[in-house]
Structure formats: structure tokens, C-alpha cells
C-alpha positions in Angstrom: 31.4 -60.9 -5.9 33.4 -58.2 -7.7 33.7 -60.5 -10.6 30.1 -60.8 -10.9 29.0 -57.2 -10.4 31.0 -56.2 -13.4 29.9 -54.4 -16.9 31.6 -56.5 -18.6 30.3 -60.3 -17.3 26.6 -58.4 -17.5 28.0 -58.0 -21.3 28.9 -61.3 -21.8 25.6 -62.9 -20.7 24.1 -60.6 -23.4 26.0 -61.7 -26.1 25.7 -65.1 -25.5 21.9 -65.4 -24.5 21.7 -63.4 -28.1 23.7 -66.0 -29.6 21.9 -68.8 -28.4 18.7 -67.2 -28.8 19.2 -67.1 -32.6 20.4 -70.4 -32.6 18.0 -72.1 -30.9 14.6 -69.8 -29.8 14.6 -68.3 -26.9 11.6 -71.5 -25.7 14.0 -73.9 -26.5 17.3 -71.9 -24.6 17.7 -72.4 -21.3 19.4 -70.8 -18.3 21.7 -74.1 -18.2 22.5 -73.5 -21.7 23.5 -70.3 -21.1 25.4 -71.4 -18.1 27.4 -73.9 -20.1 28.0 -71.7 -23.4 29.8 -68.9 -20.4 31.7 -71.7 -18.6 29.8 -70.0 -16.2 27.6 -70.9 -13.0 24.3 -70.3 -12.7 24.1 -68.3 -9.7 26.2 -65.6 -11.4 23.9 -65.0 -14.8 20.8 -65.1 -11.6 22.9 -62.3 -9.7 22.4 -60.1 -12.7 19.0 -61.7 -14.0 16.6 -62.7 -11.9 15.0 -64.8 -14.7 15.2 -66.1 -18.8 12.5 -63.2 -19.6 14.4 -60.5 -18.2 17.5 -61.6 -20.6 15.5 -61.5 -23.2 14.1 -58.1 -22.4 18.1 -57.4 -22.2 18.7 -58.7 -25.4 15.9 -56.4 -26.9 17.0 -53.3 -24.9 20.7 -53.8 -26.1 19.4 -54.3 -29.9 17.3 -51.6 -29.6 20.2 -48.8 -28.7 22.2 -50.3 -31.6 19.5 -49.0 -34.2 21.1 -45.3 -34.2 24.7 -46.8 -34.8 24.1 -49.0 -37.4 22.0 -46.8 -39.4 25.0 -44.0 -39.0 26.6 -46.6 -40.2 24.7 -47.3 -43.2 24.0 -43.3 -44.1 27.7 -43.4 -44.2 27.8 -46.0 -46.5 24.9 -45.3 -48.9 25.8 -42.4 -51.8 22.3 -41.0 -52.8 21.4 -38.2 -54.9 18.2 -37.5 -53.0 17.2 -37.7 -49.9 14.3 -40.5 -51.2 17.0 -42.0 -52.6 18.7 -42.3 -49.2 15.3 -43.5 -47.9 14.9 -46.5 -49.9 18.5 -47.3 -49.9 18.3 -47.2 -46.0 15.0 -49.8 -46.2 17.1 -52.2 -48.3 20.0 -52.5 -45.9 17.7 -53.1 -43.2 15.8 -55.6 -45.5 19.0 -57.1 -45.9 20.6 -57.0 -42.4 20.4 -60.5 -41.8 21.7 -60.5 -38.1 19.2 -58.5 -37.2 16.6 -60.2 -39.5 17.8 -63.6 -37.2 17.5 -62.4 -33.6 13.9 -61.2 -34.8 13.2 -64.8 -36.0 13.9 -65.4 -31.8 11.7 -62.9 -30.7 8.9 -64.2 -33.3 7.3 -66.5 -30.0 7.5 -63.2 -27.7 5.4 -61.8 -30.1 2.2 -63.2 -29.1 2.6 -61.0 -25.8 0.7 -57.8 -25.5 3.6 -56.4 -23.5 6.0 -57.5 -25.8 4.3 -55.8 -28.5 4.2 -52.5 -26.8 7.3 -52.6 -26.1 7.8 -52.8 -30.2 5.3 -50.3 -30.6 7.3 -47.8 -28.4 10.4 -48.3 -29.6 9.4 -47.8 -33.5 7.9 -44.6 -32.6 10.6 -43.2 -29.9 13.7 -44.6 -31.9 13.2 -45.9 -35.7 10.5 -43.0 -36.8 12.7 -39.8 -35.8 15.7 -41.0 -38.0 13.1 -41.6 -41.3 11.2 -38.7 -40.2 14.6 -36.6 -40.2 15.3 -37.9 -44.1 12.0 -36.9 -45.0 12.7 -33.4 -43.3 15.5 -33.5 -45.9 13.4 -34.8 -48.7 11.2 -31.3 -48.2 14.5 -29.5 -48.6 15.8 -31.0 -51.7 12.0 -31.6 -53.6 12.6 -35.6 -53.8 9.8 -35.6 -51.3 6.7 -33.2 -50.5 5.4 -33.6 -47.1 3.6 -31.6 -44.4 3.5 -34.4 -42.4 7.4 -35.8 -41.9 7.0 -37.2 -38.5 3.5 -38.3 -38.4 4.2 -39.7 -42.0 7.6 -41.9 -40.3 5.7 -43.2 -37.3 2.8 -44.4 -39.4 5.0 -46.2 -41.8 7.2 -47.9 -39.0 3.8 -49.0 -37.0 2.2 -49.8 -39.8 5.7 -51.9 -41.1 6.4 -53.4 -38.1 3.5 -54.3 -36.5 0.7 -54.2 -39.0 2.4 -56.2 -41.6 3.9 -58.4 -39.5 2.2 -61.6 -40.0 3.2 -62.7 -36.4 1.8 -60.6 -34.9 -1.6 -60.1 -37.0 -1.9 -63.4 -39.0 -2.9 -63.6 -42.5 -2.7 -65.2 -45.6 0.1 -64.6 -48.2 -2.2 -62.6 -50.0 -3.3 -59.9 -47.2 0.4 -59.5 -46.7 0.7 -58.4 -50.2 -2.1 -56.3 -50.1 -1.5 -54.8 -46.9 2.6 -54.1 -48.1 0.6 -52.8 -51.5 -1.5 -50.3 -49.0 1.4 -49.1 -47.5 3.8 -48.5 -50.2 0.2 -46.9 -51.9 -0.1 -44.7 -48.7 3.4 -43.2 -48.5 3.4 -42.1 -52.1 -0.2 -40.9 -51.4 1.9 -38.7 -48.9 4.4 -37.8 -51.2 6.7 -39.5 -49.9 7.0 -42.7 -52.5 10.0 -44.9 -50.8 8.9 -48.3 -51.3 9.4 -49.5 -54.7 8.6 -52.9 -56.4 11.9 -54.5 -55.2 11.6 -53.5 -51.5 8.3 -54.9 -51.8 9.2 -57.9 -52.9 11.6 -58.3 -50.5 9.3 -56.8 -47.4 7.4 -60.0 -48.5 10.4 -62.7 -48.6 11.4 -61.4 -45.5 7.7 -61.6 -43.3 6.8 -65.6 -44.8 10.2 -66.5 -43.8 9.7 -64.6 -40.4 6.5 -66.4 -40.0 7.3 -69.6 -41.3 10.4 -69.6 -38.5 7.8 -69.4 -35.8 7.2 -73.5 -35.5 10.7 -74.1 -35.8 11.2 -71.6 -32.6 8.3 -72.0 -30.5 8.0 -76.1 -31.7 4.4 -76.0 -32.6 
């Protein structure tokens, strides 16, 4: 019992389930597959999760706290002149983050629930927007960007980004997901705070088909 009650198994089942998620969908990954990929019985992933949904929702919580760490990580990593500059380097590495890009090809089938989506909602505005809104913040400082409205101006985008143009989520046609990518990148810079230039937005767009187009191969429609 011990063995099971630990961090570190709790860990494991994480990883995996994340893994196989990507892999296969989390509709086509089952608790046996799970079981089988940890050489481990059933009864001890249930002692930690009482069912598939609440891995997932594991999965999503432990991806979620990563977001700070990584994008440290990338600040670190980026050498801007400007604090926009920063800003649209920061949207390319996420654009290009592929891991990240894959376990959000999993979720895709979650996405037609309305507490799934919430859940997104909240976490865009509580974790993504106050690191963008704190570049902007900077942006002010140096004159790259002119702004009264930093924060409200970083939670739009991210809603707007995440949810808005996410063709899962709201379905459309390739070309309302061009104009909707063209509204937003129109927006900011309306704002003064003009990020998204032609090559994120060509790459915003890449990045949602393929997003969309993974949905049959996950959810088997």
C-alpha cells in the first residue's frame, strides 16, 4: 500500500497516460493500456484515479503548471531588443513547441465539453495572460509597445487565440480561420501592441487545420 500511495507511482501514471494519450487519443487509450505500458495492475492506477477522465484532467493540470517553466525557459533563451520583440519571439516557440502542440492534438475530442473548455478558458486567463501581460508592461517601458490596457489587452488575445480561433472548438471553414487570425493580429496592433506578424500567422494557421484535421484520427469519426 506504501508503494502505491507514493509521489512518485502517482508520477509515473502521468507520464505514461500523457504518452499514450499522444500516441493514441485519449478515446482510443484505455485503463488496460495504461496498465500494461506501467507493468502495472489496475487496481493501483484506480487507487490514485478513480477513473480515465480524472487522468486526463491530471494530465491537463500537470501541463498546465509547466507553462511558467517552460516559458522561463524560453525568455532565457530568446535575445530581443524590445520587449515586442520578445513577444513575438515567445509566440513562435510556442507555435513551434511541438510536444505541446501533440498532447493538444489528444485533448482535441475533450474539447467538445463545456467543462473542458472552461477549464481552458480559466487557465489562459489565470496562467498564460499574466506572463504576456507582464511583456507588454515592459513594452510601455521601453516604447516598443503603447498600451493602457496591458492585462485586459493579454487576456483578450489568449481567449480570443485559444478558444476563439480554435477551429475545434468553434468550427469554421479555412477561410474564417484566416479572417478571424486576420482580426486578431488587426486588434492587437489596433491596441498598440502589434505582435503577430505575417509569419506567426501563417503559422497560427498551419498549426489549427492540422489541430483540426487530427480530430477524426483521435476521436475515429
Amino acid at each position: 500500500m506504501r508503494k502505491y500511495n507514493s509521489k512518485e507511482t502517482k508520477e509515473k501514471i502521468i507520464a505514461v497516460s500523457t504518452r499514450l494519450f499522444i500516441e493514441k487519443g485519449f478515446e482510443k487509450t484505455s485503463i488496460q493500456d495504461i496498465s500494461e505500458a506501467l507493468e502495472m495492475s489496475k487496481g493501483a492506477i484506480y487507487y490514485h484515479f478513480k477513473t480515465k477522465k480524472d487522468i486526463i484532467k491530471a494530465v491537463r493540470e500537470h501541463k498546465s503548471n509547466q507553462v511558467e517553466e517552460t516559458v522561463e525557459q524560453w525568455l532565457h533563451e530568446i535575445h530581443a531588443q524590445s520587449a515586442k520583440e520578445k513577444l513575438t519571439h515567445l509566440l513562435e516557440k510556442d507555435l513551434a513547441d511541438q510536444k505541446a502542440n501533440s498532447l493538444d492534438h489528444a485533448f482535441s475530442t475533450q474539447m467538445k465539453s463545456s467543462d473542458f473548455i472552461v477549464s481552458a478558458m480559466k487557465d489562459s486567463v489565470n496562467k498564460s495572460a499574466p506572463i504576456i501581460a507582464n511583456i507588454i508592461k515592459e513594452g510601455n517601458a521601453d516604447g516598443s509597445i503603447t498600451t493602457k490596457y496591458p492585462d485586459e489587452c493579454a487576456e483578450s488575445f489568449v481567449l480570443l487565440f485559444n478558444i476563439w480561433c480554435d477551429p475545434v472548438i468553434f468550427k469554421c471553414s479555412e477561410e474564417q480561420l484566416e479572417r478571424r487570425l486576420k482580426f486578431l493580429q488587426l486588434m492587437m496592433k489596433g491596441m498598440g501592441v502589434d505582435i503577430m506578424n505575417e509569419q506567426i500567422l501563417q503559422n497560427s494557421k498551419r498549426l489549427l487545420q492540422e489541430l483540426y484535421s487530427d480530430v477524426d484520427r483521435y476521436d475515429g469519426s
